[in-house]
C-alpha positions as CSV (number, residue, x, y, z in Angstrom):
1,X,120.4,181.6,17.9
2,X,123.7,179.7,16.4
3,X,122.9,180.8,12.1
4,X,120.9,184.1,13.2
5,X,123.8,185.5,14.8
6,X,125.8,184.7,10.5
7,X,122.8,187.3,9.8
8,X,122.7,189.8,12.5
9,X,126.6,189.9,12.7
10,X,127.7,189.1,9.3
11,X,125.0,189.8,6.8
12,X,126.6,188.1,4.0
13,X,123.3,187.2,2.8
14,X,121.5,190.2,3.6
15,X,118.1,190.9,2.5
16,X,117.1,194.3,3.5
17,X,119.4,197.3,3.4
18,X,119.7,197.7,7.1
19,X,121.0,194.5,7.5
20,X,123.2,195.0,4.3
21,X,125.0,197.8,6.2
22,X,126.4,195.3,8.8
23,X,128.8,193.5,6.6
24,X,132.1,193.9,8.1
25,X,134.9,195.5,6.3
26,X,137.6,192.8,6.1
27,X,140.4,190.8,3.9
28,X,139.7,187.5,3.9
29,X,141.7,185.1,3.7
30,X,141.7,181.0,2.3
31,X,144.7,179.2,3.8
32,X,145.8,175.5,3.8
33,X,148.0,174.3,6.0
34,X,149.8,170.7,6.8
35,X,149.4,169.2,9.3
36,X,152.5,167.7,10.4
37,X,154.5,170.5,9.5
38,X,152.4,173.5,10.0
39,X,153.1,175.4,7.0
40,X,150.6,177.4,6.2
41,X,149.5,179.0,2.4
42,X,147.0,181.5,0.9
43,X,144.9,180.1,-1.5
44,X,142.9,183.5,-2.6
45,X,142.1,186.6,-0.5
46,X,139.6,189.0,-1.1
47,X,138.1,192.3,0.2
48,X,134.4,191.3,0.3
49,X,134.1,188.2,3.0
50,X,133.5,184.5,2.3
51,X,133.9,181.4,4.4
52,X,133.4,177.3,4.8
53,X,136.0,176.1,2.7
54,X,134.9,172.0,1.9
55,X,137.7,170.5,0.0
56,X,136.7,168.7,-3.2
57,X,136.8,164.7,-3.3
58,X,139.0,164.8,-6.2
59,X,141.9,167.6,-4.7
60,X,142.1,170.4,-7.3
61,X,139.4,172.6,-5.9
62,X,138.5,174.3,-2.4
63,X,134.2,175.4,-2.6
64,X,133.3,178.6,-0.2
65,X,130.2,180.8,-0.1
66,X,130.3,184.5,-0.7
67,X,127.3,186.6,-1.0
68,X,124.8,183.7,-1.6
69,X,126.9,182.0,-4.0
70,X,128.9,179.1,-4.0
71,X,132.6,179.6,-5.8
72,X,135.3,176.7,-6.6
73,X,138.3,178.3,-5.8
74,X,141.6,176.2,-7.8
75,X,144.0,175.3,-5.6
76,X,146.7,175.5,-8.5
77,X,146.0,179.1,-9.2
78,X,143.8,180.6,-6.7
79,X,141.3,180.8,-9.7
80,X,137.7,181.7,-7.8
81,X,134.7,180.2,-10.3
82,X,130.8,181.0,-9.5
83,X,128.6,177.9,-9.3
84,X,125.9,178.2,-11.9
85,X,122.9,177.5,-9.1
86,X,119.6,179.0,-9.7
87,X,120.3,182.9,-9.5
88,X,117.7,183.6,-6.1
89,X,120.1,180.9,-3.9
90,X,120.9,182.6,-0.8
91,X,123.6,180.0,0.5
92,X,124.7,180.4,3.8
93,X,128.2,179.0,5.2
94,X,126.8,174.9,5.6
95,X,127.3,173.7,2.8
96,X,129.1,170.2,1.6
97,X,129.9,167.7,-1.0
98,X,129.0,164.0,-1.5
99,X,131.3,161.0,-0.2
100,X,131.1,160.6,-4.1
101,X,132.4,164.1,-5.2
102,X,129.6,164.5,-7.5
103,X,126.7,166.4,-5.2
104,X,126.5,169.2,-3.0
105,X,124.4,170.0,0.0
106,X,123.6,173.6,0.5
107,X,121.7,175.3,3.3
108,X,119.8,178.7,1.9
109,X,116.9,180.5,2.1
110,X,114.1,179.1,0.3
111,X,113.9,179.6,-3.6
112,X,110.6,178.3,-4.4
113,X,108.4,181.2,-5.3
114,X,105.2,179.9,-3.4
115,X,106.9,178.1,-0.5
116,X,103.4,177.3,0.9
117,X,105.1,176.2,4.5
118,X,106.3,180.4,4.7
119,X,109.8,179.5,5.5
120,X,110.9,183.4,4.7
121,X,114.5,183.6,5.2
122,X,114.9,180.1,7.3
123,X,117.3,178.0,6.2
124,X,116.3,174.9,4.2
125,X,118.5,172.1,2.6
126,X,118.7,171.2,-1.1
127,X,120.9,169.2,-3.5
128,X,122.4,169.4,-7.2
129,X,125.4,168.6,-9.3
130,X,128.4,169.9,-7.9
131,X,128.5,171.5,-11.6
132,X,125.3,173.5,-11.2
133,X,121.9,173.6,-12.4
134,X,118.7,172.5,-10.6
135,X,118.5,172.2,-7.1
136,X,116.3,169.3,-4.9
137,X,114.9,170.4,-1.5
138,X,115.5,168.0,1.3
139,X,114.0,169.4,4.2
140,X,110.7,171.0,3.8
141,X,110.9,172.7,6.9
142,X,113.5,175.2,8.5
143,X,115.5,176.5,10.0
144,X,118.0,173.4,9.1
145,X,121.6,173.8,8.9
146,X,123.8,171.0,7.3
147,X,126.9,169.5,8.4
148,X,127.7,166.0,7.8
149,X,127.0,163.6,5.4
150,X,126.5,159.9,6.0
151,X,129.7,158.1,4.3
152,X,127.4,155.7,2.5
153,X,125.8,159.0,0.7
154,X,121.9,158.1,2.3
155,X,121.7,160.1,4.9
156,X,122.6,164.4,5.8
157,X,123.2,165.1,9.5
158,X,121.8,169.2,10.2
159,X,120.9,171.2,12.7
160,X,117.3,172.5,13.1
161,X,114.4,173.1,15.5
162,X,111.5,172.0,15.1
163,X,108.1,172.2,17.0
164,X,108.6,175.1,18.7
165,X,111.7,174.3,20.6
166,X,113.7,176.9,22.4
167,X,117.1,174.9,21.3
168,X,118.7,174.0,18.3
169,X,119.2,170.5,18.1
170,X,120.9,167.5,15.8
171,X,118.6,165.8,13.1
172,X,119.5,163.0,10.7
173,X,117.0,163.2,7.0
174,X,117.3,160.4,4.5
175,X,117.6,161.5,0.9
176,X,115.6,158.3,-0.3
177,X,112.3,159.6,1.7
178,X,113.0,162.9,3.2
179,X,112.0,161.3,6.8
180,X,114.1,163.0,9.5
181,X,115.1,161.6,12.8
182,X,116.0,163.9,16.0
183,X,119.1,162.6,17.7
184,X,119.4,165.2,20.8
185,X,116.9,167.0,23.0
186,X,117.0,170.1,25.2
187,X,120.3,171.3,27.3
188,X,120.9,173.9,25.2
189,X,122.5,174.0,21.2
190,X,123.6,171.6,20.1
191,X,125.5,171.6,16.7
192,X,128.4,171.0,14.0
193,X,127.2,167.4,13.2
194,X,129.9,165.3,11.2
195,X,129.8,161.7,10.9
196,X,132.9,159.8,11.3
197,X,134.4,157.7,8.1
198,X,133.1,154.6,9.1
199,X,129.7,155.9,9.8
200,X,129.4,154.5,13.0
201,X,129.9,157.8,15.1
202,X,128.3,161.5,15.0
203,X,130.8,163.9,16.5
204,X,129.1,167.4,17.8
205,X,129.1,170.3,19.8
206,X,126.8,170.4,22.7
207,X,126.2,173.4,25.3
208,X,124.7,171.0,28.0
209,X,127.1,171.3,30.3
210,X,127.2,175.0,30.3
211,X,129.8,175.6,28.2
212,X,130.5,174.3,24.5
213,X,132.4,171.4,24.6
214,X,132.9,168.5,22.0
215,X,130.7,165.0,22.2
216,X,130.3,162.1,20.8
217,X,127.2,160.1,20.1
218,X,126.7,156.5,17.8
219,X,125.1,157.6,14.7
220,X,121.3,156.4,15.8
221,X,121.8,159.1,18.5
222,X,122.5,156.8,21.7
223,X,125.7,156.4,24.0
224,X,125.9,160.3,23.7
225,X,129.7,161.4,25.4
226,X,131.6,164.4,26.1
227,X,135.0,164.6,24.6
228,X,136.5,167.7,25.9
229,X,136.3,169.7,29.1
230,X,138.2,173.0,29.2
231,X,137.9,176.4,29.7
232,X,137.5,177.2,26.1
233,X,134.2,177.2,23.9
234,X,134.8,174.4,21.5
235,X,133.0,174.2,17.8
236,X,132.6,172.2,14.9
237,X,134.3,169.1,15.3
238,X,135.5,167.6,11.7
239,X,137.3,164.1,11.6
240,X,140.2,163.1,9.7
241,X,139.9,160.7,6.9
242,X,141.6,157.8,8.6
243,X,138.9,158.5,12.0
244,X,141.9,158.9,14.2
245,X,141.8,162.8,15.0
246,X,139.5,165.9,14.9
247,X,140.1,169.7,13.9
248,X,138.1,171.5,16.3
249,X,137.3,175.9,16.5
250,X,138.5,176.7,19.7
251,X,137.6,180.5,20.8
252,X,139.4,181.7,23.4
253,X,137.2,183.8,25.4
254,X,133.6,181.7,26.1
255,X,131.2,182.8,24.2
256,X,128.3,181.1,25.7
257,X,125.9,179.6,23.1
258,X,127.0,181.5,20.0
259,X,130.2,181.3,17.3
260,X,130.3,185.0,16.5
261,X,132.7,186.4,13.7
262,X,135.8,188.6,14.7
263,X,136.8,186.9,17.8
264,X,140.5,185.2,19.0
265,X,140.2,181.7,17.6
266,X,142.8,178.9,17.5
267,X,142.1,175.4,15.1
268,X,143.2,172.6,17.3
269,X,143.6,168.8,17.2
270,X,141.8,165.9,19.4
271,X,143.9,162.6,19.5
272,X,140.6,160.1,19.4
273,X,142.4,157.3,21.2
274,X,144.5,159.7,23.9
275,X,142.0,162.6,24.2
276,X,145.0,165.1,23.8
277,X,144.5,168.3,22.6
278,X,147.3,170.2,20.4
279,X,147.2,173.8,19.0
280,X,147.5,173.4,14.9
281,X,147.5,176.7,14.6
282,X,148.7,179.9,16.2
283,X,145.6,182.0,17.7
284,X,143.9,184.5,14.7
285,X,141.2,186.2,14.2
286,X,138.3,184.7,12.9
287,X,135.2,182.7,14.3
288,X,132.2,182.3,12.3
289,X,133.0,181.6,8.9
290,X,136.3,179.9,9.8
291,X,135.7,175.9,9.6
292,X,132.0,175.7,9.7
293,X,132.2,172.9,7.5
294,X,134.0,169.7,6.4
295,X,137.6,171.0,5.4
296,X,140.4,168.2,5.3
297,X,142.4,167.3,2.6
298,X,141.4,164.1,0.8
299,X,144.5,162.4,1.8
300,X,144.3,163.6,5.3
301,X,147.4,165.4,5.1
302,X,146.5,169.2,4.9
303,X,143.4,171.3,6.1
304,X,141.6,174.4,4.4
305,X,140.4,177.3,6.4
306,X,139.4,181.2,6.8
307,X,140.8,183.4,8.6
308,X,140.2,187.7,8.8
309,X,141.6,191.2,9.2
310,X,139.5,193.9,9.8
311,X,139.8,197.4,7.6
């Protein structure tokens, strides 16, 4: 329900001509902004939309998907450079890089010619140099969405269904083996899996309680706990490099169990140790596309993120 609704709504990734005609016309728009200060600056903007800025390891370089692709865009001169990936990738907006710097995770459609499991257009995982080149498939079936990667670089945290479920729910897969592990079961969607810098905690989104709030669960899935409780639909929790805060997509209106695109967002913060919640950002528009992914600063200090206008 939660990655169908990027296709349906967005079509970035389109592949039939009906669905091609969906793409919204909008300026898009990749912004940092600091945190304690709240100044805010535009990275690159374009006409055709792109979104999930990750933040590379080493500072100089901000990665986003557009159209399938995956694009470094410079921070020092809002250069945009295509990854050279293998030309049928059909990335979607989860997509990350290594604790190391060096890899990437993307989710995409699959882009083995005889995918004898008939994945179609689900989303599968797969690695490669953060440079380009060949890609390895981590999950063999779909859908699976990524989000988090284990500090210790062994272990990706996704999203997928599997068996036939009615829900989305939270997986771990080890890279060594390719074994997966389901960490959450039934109560509706749950999502945005991102482990904390120690490792020891898996934050999340979960729709359990009937509306989507923020939770907390130990990284083997037990002592599973609800963060926030507001009138808002809460997404994608990301923590902070020092583990003491998360950013969080707040929309403003619920939106039940989906994170469409074009709606009255706001990015907010979540004290860890006080609970407290503080705006970080005025309310835009935006939604999916915004901070699906990992998208703090290396030195905690700033965070990258998308925001629209319509045309």
């Amino acid at each position: 329900m939660r990655k169908i609704m990027f296709t349906a709504v967005c079509a970035l990734f389109a592949q039939t001509a009906a669905a091609r005609q969906q793409v919204p016309k909008v300026n898009a728009y990749l912004e940092t902004i600091e945190i304690k200060t709240g100044k805010r600056k535009v990275i690159y903007q374009d006409t055709v939309l792109f979104e999930a800025p990750n933040w590379s390891k080493d500072g100089q370089f901000l990665l986003i998907n557009q159209k399938g692709k995956l694009h470094k865009v410079f921070l020092k001169d809002g250069k945009k450079v295509q990854i050279g990936f293998p030309a049928n990738l059909t990335a979607n907006n989860d997509h990350g890089i290594s604790p190391d710097g060096r890899q990437v995770v993307i989710s995409s459609g699959v882009i083995e010619a005889n995918d004898t499991l008939k994945h179609g257009g689900w989303s599968v995982l797969y690695t490669g140099s953060i440079e380009g080149g060949a890609l390895k498939r981590v999950t063999q079936r779909g859908p699976s969405y990524w989000h988090g990667w284990s500090p210790d670089g062994s272990t990706l945290a996704f999203v997928g269904e599997r068996n036939g479920g009615k829900d989305l729910d939270v997986f771990t897969v080890s890279l060594k083996d390719g074994k997966e592990t389901q960490l959450t079961q039934g109560g509706g969607l749950d999502d945005g899996p991102d482990y904390s810098p120690d490792g020891k905690y898996i934050y999340y989104n979960s729709f359990r309680t009937g509306r989507m709030q923020i939770w907390r669960m130990d990284a083997d899935g037990s002592n599973q706990v609800q963060l926030t409780d507001d009138q808002y639909a809460n997404w994608f929790p990301h923590p902070s490099p020092d583990g003491r805060q998360l950013v969080i997509l707040t929309f403003m209106e619920d939106q039940l169990q989906e994170h469409p695109f074009g709606k009255d967002v706001q990015l907010r913060l979540l004290d860890l140790a006080s609970k407290k919640l503080s705006p970080l950002t005025p309310v835009f528009f935006g939604g999916q596309g915004t901070i699906n992914v990992p998208s703090w600063s290396p030195d905690g200090k700033s965070l990258a993120f998308v925001r629209y206008e319509l045309r």
